[in-house]
N, C-alpha and C positions, 0 to 999 in steps of 0.2 A: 504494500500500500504506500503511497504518495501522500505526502502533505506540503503542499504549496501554501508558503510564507509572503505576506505582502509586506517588502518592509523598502518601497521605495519614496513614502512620503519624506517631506521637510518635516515634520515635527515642529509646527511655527509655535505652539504655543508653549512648548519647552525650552525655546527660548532665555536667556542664551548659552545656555549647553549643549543646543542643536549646530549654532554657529560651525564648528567645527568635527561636527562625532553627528554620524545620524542616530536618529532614537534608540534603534534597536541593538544601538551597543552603549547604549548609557547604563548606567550601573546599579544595582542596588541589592543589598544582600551580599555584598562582596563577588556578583556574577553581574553580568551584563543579561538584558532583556529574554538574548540570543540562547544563551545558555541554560536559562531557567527553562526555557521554551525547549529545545531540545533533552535536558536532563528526568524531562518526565512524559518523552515519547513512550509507549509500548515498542515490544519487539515486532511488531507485525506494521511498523512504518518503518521501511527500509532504505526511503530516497526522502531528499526534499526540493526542491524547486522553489528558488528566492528569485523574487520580482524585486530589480535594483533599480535605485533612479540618484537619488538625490543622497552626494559622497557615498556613491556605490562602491568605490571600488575601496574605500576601509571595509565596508562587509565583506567584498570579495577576499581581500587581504587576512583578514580575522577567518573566517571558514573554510578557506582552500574548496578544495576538489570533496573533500569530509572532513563532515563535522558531528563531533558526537558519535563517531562509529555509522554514519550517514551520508551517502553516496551527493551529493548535491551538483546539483545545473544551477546554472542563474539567466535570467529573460530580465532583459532591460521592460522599467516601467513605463509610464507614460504621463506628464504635466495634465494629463486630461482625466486621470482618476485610478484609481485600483485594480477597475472591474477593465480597464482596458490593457492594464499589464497584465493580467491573467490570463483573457482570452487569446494572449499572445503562445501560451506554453497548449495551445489546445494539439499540437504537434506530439506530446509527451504523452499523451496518454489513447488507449484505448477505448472505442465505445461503452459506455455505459459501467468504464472501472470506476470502481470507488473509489474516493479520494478524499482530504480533509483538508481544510485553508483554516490559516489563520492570520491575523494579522501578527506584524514581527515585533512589536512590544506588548501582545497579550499575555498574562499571569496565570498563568493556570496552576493547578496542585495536580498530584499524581491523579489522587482520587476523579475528581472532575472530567480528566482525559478518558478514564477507564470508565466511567457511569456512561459519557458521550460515544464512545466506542463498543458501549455493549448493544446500542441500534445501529439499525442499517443507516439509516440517516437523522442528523440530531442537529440542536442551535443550542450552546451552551447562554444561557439565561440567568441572571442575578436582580434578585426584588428590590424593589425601590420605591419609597412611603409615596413620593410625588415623581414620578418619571414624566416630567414635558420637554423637556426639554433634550430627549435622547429616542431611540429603537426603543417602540414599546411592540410586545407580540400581543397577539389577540390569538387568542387559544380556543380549542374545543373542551366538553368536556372528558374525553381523554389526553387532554394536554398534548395536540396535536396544533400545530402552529398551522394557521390559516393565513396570515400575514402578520408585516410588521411596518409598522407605520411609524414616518418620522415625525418626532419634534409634536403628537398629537395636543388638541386644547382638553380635549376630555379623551385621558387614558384608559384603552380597554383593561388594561389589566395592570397590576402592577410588577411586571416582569418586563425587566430591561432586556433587548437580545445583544449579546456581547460578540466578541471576534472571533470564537472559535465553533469550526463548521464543520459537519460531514456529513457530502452529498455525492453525487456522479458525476461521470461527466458530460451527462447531458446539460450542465452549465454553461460549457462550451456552445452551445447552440442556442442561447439567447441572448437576446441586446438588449443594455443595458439602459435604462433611465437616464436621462440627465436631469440630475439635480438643480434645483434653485439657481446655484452659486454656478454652474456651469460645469461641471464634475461628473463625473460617470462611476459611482459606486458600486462595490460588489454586492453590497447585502441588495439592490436591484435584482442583480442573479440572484441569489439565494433566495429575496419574496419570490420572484417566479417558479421556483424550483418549491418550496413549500406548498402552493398550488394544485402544483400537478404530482406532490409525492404526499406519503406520509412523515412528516418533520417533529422530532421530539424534544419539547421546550425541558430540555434539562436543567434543573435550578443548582447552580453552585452556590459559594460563599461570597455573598458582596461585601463582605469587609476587605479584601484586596485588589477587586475592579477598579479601572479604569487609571492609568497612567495618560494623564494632559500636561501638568505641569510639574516644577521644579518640587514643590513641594510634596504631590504624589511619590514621588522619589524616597524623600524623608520617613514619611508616612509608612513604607513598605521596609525601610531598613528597618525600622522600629516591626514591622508584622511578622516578617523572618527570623527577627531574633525569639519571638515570644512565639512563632508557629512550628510545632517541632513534626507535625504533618509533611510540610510544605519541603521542610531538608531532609524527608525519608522519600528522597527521588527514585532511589535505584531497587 
């Protein structure tokens, strides 16, 4: 199995630690983004596929050829969004293989990867008292994701959908939204792909979601030292 990493954003609002280092090797916990991301893959992800754009080539530099005991490619991203770096590696894969993306500064714990990996296809999900202002999913009730709506005024639920993804790759073969802002987003793929599959809103632990700024940083040194889950990776 493949898990393609999107980690070719600027990180503007990490700022200015992004200046020179992109996101997904900023630090925390005494590991970078990168490594916490791969130190709690399963054995049953063998490759990765890193979408690079912005100071790619410190990512390149930092992972080589493998990383983490991981075969890795890299596919240049695109200033036009995420969901259009991706559709770039649809070359990588076969019909209808299964696959998982994530984005390249998502936090995940062991546990979280392996709950999301026990379906066929899942959206790793974290509750949130007033979610308007992010991915909120609107569930069935078999907590089967029907969509997920950005930025809603009235939240169907309170279930944030977060970065980490497993679906096919029949995601290859949809086009993507353009956002607001002029941006072409993955989780576009992904609402389409919840549609036409069965998608399971897996709820993690939202006391370590969401890496925006400098301070999230802090916040997370402080959660790894006190989370003894989170450093039993292997």
């Amino acid at each position: 199995m493949k898990l393609v990493v999107l980690a070719a954003g600027e990180g503007v609002r990490m700022r200015p630690l992004t200046l020179n280092m992109p996101k997904p090797l900023l630090s925390f916990g005494g590991e970078t983004s990168l490594d916490h991301l791969f130190e709690v893959l399963p054995k049953e992800v063998t490759e990765a596929v890193i979408t690079v754009g912005y100071l790619g080539n410190k990512i390149r530099k930092y992972c080589g050829d493998e990383f983490h005991g991981r075969k890795v490619t890299y596919i240049e991203g695109s200033i036009d969004g995420n969901a259009v770096g991706f559709l770039k590696a649809k070359s990588l894969f076969s019909p209808k293989e299964r696959l998982a993306v994530s984005y390249g500064d998502e936090v995940i714990t062991k546990k979280e990867m392996e709950d999301c990996l026990l379906h066929e296809y899942s959206w790793l999900c974290y509750k949130m008292e007033n979610p308007k202002n992010v991915g909120v999913a609107r569930v069935d009730s078999k907590n089967k994701i029907l969509e997920v709506l950005e930025k809603p005024e009235v939240p169907p639920s309170n279930l944030v959908a977060n970065g980490f993804m497993v679906g096919n790759a029949d995601l290859f073969d949809y086009t993507p939204d353009k956002n607001k802002n002029g941006e072409y987003y993955f989780s576009s793929l992904m609402n389409t792909f919840c549609k036409k599959n069965d998608v399971v809103a897996v709820v993690g632990e939202e006391d370590h979601a969401h890496i925006s700024t400098p301070e999230d940083l802090k916040r997370l040194d402080e959660w790894c030292r006190k989370n003894s889950k989170f450093n039993q990776k292997k």
